[in-house]
C-alpha positions as CSV (number, residue, x, y, z in Angstrom):
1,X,49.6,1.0,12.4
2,X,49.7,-0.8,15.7
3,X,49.8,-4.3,15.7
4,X,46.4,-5.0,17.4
5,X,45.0,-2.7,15.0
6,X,46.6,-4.4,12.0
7,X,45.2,-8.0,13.6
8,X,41.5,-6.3,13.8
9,X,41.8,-5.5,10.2
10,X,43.0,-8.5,8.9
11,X,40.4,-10.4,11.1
12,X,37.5,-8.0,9.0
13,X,38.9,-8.5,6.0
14,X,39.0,-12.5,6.8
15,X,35.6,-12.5,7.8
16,X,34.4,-10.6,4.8
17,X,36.4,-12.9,2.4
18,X,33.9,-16.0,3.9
19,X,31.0,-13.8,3.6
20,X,31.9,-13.2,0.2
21,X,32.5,-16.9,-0.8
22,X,29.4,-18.1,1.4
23,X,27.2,-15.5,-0.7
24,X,28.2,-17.0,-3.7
25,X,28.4,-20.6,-3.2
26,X,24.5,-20.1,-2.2
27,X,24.2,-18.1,-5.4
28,X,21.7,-19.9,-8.3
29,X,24.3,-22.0,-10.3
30,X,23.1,-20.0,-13.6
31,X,24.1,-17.1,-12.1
32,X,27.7,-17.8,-10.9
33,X,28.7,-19.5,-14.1
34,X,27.4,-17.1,-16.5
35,X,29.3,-13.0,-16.5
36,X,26.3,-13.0,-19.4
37,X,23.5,-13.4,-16.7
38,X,20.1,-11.5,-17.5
39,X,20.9,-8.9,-15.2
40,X,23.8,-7.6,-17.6
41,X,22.3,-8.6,-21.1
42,X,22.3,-5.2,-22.4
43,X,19.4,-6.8,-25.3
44,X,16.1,-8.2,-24.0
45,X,15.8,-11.9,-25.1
46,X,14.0,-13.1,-28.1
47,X,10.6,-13.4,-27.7
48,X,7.7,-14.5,-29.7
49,X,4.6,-12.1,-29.0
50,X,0.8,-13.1,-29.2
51,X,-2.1,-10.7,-29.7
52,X,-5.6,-12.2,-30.6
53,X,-3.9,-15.3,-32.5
54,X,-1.7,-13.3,-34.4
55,X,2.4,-13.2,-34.0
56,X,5.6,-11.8,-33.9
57,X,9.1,-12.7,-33.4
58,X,10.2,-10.0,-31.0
59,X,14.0,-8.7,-31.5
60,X,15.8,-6.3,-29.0
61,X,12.4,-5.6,-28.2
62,X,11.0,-4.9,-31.9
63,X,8.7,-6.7,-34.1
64,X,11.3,-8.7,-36.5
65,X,10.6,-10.5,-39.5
66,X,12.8,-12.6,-40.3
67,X,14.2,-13.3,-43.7
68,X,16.3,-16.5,-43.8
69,X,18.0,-18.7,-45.3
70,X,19.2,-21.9,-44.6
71,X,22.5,-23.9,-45.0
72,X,23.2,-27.2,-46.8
73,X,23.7,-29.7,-44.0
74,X,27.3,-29.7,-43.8
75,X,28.1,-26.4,-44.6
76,X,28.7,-25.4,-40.9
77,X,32.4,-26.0,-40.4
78,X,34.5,-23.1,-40.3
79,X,36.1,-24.2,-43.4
80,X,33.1,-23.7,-45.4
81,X,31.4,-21.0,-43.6
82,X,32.7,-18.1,-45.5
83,X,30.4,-19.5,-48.7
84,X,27.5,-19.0,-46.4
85,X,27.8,-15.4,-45.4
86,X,28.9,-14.5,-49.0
87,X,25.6,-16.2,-50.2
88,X,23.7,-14.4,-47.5
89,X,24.8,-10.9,-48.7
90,X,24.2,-11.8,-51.7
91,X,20.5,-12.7,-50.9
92,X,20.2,-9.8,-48.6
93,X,19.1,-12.0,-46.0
94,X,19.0,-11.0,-42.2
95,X,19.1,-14.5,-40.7
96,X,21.1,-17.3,-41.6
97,X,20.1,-20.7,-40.2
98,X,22.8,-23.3,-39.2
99,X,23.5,-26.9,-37.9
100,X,24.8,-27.4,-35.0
101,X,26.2,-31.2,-34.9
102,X,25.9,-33.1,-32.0
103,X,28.9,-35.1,-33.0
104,X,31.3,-32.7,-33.1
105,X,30.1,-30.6,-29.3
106,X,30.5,-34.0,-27.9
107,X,33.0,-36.4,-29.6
108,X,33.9,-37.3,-26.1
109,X,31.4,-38.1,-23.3
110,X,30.9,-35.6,-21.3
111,X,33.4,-33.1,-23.0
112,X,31.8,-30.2,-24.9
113,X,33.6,-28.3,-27.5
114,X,32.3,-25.3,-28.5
115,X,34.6,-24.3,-30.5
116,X,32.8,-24.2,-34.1
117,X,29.4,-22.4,-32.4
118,X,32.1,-19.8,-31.1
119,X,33.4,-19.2,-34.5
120,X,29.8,-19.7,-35.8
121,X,29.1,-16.5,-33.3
122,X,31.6,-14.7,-34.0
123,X,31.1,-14.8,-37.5
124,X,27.8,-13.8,-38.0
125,X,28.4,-10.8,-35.9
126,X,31.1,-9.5,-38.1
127,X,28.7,-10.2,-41.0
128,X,25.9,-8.4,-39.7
129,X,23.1,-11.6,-39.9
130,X,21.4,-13.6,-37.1
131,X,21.2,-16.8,-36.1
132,X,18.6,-19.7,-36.4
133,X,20.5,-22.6,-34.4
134,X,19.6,-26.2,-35.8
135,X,20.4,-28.7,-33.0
136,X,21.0,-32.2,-35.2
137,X,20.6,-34.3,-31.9
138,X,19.0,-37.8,-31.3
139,X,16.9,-37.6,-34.9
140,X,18.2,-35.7,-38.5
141,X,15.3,-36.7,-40.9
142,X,14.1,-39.4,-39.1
143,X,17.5,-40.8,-38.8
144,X,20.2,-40.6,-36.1
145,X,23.5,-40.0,-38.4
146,X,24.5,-37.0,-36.3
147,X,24.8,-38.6,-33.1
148,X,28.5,-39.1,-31.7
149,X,30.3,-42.4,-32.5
150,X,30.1,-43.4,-28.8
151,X,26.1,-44.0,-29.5
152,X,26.1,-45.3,-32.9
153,X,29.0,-48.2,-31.5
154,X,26.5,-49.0,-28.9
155,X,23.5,-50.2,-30.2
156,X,22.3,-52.2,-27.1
157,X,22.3,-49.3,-25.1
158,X,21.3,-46.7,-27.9
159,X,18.3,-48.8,-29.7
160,X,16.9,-48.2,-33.7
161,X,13.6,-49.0,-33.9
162,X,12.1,-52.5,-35.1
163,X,9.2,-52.2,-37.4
164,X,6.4,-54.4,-37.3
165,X,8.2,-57.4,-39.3
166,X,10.9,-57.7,-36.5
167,X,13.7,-55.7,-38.6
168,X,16.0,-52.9,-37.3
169,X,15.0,-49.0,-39.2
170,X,17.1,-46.2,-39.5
171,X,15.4,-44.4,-37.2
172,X,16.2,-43.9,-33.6
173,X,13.9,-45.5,-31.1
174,X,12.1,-43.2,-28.8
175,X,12.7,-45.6,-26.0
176,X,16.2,-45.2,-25.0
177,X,16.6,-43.7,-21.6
178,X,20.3,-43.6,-22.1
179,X,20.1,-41.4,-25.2
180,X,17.5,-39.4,-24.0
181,X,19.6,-38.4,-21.1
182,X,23.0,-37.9,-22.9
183,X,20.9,-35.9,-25.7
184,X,19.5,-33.9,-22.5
185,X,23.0,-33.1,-21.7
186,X,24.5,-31.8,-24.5
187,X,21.2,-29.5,-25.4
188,X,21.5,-28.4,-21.7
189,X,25.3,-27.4,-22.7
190,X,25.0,-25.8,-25.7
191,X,22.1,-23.6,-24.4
192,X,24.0,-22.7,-21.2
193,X,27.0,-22.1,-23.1
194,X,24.8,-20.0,-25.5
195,X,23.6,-17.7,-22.3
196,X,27.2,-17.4,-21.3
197,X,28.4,-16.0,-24.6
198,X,25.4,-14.5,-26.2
199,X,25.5,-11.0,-24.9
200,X,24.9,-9.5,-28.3
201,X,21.5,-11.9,-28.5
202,X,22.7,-13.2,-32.1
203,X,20.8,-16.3,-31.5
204,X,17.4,-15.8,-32.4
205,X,15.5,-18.9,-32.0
206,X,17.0,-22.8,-31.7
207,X,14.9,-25.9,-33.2
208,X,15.2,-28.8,-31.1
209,X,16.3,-31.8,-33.2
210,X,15.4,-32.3,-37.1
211,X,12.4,-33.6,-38.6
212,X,11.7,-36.1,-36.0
213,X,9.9,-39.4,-36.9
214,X,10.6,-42.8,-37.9
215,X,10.8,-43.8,-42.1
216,X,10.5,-47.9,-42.8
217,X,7.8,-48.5,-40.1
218,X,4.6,-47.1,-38.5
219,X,5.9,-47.6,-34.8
220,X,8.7,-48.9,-32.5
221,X,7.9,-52.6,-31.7
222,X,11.1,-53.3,-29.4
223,X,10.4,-54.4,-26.4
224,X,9.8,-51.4,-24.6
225,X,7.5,-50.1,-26.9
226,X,5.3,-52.6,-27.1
227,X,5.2,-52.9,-23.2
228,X,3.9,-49.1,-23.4
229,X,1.7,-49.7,-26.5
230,X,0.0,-52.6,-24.1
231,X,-0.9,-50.0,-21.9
232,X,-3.5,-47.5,-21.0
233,X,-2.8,-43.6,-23.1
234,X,-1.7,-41.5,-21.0
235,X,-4.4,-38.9,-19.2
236,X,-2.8,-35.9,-20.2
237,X,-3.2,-36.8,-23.8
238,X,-6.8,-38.8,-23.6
239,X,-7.8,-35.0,-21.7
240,X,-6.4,-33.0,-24.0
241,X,-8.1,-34.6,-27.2
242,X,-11.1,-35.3,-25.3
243,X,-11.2,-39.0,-25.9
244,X,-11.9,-42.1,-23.0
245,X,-9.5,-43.7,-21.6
246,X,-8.3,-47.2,-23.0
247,X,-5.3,-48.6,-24.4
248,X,-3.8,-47.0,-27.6
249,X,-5.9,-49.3,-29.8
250,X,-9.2,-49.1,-27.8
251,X,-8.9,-45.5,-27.9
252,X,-7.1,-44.4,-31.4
253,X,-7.8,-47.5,-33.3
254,X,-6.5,-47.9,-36.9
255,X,-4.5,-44.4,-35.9
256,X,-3.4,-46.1,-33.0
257,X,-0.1,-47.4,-34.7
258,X,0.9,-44.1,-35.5
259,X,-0.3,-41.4,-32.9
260,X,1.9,-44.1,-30.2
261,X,5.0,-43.2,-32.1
262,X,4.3,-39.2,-32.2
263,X,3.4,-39.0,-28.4
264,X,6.7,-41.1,-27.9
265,X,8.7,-39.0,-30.0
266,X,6.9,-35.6,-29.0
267,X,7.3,-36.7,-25.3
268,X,11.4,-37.3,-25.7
269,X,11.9,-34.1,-27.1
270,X,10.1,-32.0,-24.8
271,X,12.1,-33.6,-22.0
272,X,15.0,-32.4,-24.0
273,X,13.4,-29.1,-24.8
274,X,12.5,-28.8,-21.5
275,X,16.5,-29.0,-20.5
276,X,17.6,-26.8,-22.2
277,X,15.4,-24.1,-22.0
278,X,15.9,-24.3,-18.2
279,X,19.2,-23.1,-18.7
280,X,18.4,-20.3,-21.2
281,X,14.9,-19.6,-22.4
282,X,14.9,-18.8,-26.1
283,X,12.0,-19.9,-28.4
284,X,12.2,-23.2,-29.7
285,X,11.0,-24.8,-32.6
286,X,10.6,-28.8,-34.2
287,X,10.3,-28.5,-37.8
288,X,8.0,-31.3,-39.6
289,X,8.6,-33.3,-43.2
290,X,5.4,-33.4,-44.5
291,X,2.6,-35.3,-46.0
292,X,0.7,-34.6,-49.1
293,X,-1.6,-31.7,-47.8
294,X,-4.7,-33.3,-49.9
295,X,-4.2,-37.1,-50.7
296,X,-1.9,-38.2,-47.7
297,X,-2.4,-41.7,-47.1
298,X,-0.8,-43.6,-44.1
299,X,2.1,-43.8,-42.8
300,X,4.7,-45.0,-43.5
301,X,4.4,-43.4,-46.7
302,X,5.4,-40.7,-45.0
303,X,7.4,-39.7,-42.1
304,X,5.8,-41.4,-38.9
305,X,5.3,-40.1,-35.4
306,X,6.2,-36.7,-37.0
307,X,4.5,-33.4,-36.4
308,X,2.3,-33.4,-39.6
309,X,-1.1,-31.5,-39.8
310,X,-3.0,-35.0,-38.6
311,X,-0.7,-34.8,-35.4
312,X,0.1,-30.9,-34.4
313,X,-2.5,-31.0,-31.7
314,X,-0.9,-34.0,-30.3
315,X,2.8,-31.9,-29.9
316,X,1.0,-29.3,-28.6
317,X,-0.5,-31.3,-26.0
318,X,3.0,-33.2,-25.1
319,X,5.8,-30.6,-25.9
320,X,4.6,-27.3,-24.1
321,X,8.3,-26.2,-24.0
322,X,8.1,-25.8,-28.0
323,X,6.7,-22.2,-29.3
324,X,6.4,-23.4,-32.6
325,X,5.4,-26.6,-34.7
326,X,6.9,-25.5,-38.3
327,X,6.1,-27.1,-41.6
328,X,9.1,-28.0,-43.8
329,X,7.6,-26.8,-47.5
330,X,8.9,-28.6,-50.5
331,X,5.8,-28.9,-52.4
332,X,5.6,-26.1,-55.2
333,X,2.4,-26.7,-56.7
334,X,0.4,-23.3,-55.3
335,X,-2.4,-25.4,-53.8
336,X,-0.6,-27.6,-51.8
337,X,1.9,-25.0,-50.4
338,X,-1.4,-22.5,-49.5
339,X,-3.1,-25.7,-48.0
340,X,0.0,-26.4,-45.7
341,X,0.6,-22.4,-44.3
342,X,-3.6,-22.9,-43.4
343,X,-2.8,-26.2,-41.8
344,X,0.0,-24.9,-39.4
345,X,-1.6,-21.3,-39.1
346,X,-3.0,-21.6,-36.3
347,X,-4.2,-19.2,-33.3
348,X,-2.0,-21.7,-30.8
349,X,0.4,-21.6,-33.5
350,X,3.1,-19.2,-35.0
351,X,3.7,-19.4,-38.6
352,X,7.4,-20.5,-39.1
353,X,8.6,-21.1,-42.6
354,X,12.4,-22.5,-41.5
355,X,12.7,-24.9,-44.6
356,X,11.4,-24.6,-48.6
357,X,12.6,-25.2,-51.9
358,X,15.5,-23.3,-53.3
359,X,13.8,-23.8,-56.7
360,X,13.4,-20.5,-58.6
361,X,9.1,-21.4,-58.1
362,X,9.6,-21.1,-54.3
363,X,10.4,-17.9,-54.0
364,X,7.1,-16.1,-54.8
365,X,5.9,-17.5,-51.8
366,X,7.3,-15.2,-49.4
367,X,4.7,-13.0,-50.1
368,X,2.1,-15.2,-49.0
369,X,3.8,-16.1,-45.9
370,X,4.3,-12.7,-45.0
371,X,0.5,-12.1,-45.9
372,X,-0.7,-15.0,-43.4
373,X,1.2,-13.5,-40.7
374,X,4.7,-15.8,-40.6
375,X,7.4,-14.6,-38.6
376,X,10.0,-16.4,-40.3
377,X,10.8,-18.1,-43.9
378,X,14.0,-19.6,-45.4
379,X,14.5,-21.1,-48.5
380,X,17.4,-24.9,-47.7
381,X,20.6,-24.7,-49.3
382,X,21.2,-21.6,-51.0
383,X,25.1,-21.6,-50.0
384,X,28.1,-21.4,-52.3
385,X,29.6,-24.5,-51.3
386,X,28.7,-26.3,-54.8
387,X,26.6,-28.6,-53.6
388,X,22.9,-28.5,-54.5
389,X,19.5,-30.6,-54.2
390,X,18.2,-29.9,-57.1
391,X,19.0,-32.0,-60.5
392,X,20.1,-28.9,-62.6
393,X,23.8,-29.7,-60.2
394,X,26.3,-26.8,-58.7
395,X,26.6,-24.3,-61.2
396,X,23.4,-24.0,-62.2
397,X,22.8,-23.7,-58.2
398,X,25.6,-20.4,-58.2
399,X,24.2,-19.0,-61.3
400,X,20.1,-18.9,-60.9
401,X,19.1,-19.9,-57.4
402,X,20.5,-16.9,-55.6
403,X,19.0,-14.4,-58.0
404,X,15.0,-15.2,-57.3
405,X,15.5,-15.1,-54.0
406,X,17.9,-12.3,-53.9
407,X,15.1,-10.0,-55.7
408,X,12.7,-10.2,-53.4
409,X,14.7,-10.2,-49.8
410,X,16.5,-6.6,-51.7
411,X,13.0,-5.3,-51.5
412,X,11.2,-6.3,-48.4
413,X,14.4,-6.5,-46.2
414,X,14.1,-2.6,-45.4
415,X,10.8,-2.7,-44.6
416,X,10.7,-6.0,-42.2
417,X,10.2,-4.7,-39.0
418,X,6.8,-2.4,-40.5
419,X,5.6,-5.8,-41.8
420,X,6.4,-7.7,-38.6
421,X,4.5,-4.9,-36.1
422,X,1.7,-4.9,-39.3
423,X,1.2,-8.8,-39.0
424,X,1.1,-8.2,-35.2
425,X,-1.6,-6.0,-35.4
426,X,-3.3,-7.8,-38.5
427,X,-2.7,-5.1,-40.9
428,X,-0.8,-7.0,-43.4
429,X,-2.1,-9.0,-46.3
430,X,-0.1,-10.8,-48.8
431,X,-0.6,-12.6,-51.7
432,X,1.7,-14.9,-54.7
433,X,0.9,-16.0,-58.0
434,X,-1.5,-18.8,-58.4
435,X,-0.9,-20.1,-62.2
436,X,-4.6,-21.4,-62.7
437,X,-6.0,-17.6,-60.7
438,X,-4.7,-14.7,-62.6
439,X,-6.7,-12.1,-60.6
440,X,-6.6,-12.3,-56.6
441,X,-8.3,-9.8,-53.8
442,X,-7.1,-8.6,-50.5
443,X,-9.5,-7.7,-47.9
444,X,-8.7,-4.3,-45.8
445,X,-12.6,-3.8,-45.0
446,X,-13.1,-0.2,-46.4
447,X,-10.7,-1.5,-49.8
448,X,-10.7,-4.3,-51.4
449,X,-7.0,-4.8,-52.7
450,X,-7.1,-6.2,-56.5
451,X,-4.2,-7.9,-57.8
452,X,-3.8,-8.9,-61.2
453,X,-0.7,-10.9,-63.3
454,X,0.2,-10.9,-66.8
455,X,-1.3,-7.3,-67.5
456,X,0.5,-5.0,-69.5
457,X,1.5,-1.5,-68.1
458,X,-1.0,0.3,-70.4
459,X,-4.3,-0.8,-70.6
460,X,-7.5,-2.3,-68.9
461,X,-9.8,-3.7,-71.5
462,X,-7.6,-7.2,-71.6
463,X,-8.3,-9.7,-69.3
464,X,-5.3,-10.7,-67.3
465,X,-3.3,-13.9,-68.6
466,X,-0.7,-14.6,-65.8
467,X,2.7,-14.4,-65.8
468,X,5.5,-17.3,-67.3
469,X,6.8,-18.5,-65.3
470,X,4.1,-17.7,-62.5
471,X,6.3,-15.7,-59.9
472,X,4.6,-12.4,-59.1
473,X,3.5,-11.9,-55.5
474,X,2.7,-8.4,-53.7
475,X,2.4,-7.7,-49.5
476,X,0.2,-5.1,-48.6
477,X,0.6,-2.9,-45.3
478,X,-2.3,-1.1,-44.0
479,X,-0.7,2.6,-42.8
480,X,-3.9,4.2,-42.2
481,X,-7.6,5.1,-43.2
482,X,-7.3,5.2,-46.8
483,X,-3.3,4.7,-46.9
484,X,-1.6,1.6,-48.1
485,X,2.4,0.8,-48.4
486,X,3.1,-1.8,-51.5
487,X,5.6,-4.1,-52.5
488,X,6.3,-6.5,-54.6
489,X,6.9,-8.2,-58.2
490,X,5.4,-8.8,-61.7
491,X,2.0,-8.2,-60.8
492,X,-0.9,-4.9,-61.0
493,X,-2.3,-3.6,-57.7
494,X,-5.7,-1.9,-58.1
495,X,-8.5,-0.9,-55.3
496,X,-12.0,-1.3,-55.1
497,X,-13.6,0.8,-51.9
498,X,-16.2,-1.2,-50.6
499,X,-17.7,1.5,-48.1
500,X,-18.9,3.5,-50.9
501,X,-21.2,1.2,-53.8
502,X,-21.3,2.5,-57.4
503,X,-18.1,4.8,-56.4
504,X,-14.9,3.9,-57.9
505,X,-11.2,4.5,-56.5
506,X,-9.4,8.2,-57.1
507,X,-5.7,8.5,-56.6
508,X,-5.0,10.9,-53.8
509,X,-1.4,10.6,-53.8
510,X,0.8,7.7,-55.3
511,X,4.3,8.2,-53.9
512,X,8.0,6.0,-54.8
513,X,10.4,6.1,-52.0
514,X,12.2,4.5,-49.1
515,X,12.2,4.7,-45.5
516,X,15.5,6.0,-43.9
517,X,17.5,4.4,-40.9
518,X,15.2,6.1,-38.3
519,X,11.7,5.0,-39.7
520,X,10.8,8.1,-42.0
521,X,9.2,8.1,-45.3
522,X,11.9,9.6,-48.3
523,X,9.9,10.3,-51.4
524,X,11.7,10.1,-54.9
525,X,8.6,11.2,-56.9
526,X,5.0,11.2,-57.4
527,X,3.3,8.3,-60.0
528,X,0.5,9.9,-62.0
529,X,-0.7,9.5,-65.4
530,X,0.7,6.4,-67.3
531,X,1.6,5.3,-63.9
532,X,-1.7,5.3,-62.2
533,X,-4.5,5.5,-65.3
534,X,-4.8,1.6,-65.1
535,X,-3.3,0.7,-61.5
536,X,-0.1,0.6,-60.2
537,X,1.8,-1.9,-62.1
538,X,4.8,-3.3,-59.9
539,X,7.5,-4.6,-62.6
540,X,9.5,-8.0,-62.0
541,X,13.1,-6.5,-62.4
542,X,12.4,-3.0,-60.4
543,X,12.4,-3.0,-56.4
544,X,9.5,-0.3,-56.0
545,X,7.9,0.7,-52.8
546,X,4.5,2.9,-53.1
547,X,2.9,4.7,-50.6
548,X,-0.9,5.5,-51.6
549,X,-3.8,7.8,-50.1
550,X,-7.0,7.0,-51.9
551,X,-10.6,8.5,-52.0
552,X,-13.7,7.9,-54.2
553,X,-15.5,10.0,-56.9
């Protein structure tokens, strides 16, 4: 090679070195930092679909119902992790929800370890479970313990609220630009650093902070707050609830107090939200302690400023980067939990189950949640890490909590995915034990689904007594005309047609099976006789799944 020609060369190759570098440096930031962009996710992201007010959590592209379970609050160090995903098997759960402590990604300001979400990652891949990420940021129960030291030394700078008597609460005041920005930054990390690394899409869904509000006072009355409280409401919210402008007392009167802190609370975390969904757009939740569904007085005798049923259209008016608003269920009493899934049912609003009891009396309820269409529900703290909420202490936690649970996730876990694309296309009812109702009716329009608890296999001229404890529960998939798919527990299943008065139901075909890996129905045998004479009678220790064909005579 002459020289001249060798000169040429190197002169090209020169030039298309600076091309090169040029093209990148004007390349989209997102883009250059991530070898995980969307262009080479191999998985579409998780999505949450909408069709005519119904939902589904949408999983490398499927319908996914998700079947949780969530970890005691400190369970997610690497030292403790291993009790988590053996109590997961163990429950047969597909999801596992876990904190994610903003003390620990940023001990240092400014520096982000991600060390435990890599591990966190990692793990639950080799365990074959997904991820519900639980960003403890500014607020954990109203309260700010999970914040790094650096905030909770600085108290000038990083406010508590002051309650109407001048004293400091141990809540976090809404009114900290300081906070607000560093909580911005650390959200923004972890869901960049999420993008980066999350190729297999094990992350499902993140909720943005932790039951949010303020406990020991109605309002922030620092200085700041009560400059803004002095002032006129803000138009996007006096539009959206259709009210006249005014000040927050002139406009909201005695609710003034109260609605103040939530569009305060609901505005910070959407700014927060809104961060760091910018850098990677997963669905996002904000999960709300509750009040008492039928007799729920004023706050503070709840949680204020939070997003209870009274203030759900306000957070859907001031956090529009939030998919979800998501009750937090501790209340066992049948009434009050049914009351709560119809408060936060909504056609602007997925049903999301991310927190109930881990009492053995929860865990009927799946069926119901699954019956009103919920994409998601997870009973708290059912880890083996030997701590528990509940008074009976550790042991009894490791010996009975697992088990109720366990039961019904064993069942319904292999047919998720036909109950999530059912609820989509509102072919799913669903139904658990009410204690003071021993006979309950689904409506498919043609059939009227009857389900009955405390019968015994053999018989129909008793009238049903209920089950003790009360913990049956069935979920009913329409397959076709005529053709239903049944599961569940300790309860009858019967059908009256309602297209055909003074006709009664006939058995077509009542078939046990399974579905295999790709989809397709495996019978094990036919029910007839004993089986069918008096309904199909699903037992509380068995894991049956029925496929039925009916007609009339």
């Amino acid at each position: 090679m002459t020289r001249s020609r060798f000169a040429g060369r190197t002169a090209l190759l020169a030039g298309m070195v600076w091309f090169a570098m040029e093209t990148l440096t004007a390349m989209p930031a997102a883009i250059c930092q991530s070898p995980a962009s969307e262009a080479t996710h191999s998985r579409p992201l998780p999505a949450i679909a909408e069709k005519d007010g119904r939902y589904a959590l949408m999983v490398d592209g499927k319908p996914y119902l998700m079947l949780g379970v969530q970890a005691n609050n400190s369970s997610a160090w690497p030292e403790y992790l291993g009790k988590v995903w053996l109590a997961a098997e163990q429950l047969h759960a597909n999801t596992v929800e876990l904190p994610i402590y903003w003390e620990q990604l940023e001990a240092t300001p400014g520096k982000f370890d991600f060390s435990v979400v890599d591990t966190i990652l990692k793990q639950a891949r080799e365990h074959h479970v997904r991820l519900v990420l639980l960003w403890f940021g500014t607020w954990k129960n109203g309260s700010s313990h999970y914040t790094p030291e650096w905030i909770k030394l600085d108290q000038d700078k990083y406010p508590f609220d002051v309650n109407k008597d001048g004293k400091t609460v141990d809540s976090p005041s809404p009114f900290s630009p300081a906070r607000l920005e560093a909580d911005k930054n650390a959200f923004r990390a972890l869901m960049g650093h999420l993008k980066r690394v999350d190729d297999q899409r094990t992350v499902l869904m993140v909720q943005v902070e932790n039951e949010a509000g303020e406990w020991g006072g109605v309002r922030d009355y620092g200085p700041e707050a009560e400059k803004a409280f002095a002032a006129q409401v803000p138009e996007k919210l006096v539009t959206g609830l259709k009210k006249q402008p005014g000040t927050w007392r002139q406009v909201f009167g005695d609710d003034a107090d109260e609605t103040f802190q939530a569009w305060f609370i609901a505005t910070y975390i959407e700014q927060v939200a809104a961060a760091g969904k910018a850098e990677y757009p997963l669905p996002l939740y904000v999960n709300a302690a509750l009040r008492d569904p039928f007799h729920p007085g004023k706050a503070p005798s709840y949680e204020s400023g939070a997003p209870t049923d009274n203030n759900i259209d306000l957070w859907k008016i001031a956090a529009s980067s939030i998919s979800v608003v998501a009750p937090d269920i501790y209340m066992p009493e049948y009434a009050k939990y049914m009351k709560t899934i119809e408060q936060y049912k909504r056609k602007d609003n997925p049903l999301l189950i991310p927190e109930t009891g881990n009492a053995p009396a929860y865990a009927r309820y799946v069926y119901a949640a699954i019956g009103q269409g919920a994409i998601g529900w997870a009973p708290f703290g059912l880890d083996l890490s030997r701590y528990s909420n509940q008074t009976e202490g550790p042991e009894a936690m490791e010996a009975n909590a697992l088990k109720p649970f366990a039961r019904q996730y064993e069942l319904l876990g292999p047919i998720e995915g036909k109950l999530a694309e059912g609820n989509l296309e509102g072919k799913v009812k669903g139904t658990s034990e009410d204690p003071d109702n021993h006979r309950q009716t689904l409506d498919f329009g043609r059939w009227q689904a009857v389900v009955t608890y405390g019968m015994p296999s053999f018989g129909n001229w008793m009238q049903p007594k209920g089950n003790t404890p009360p913990d049956g529960g069935v979920v009913i998939l329409e397959l076709g005309p005529d053709e239903f798919l049944i599961a569940g527990h300790h309860a009858r299943v019967d059908f009256d047609p309602t297209f055909a008065p003074g006709k009664k139901r006939l058995w077509l075909k009542v078939e046990e099976g399974s579905y295999d890996a790709a989809g397709n129905w495996k019978m094990a045998r036919i029910w007839n006789g004993d089986q069918t004479d008096y309904g199909l009678n699903l037992k509380s220790d068995e894991n049956v799944l029925l496929k039925v064909r009916m007609t009339t005579f």
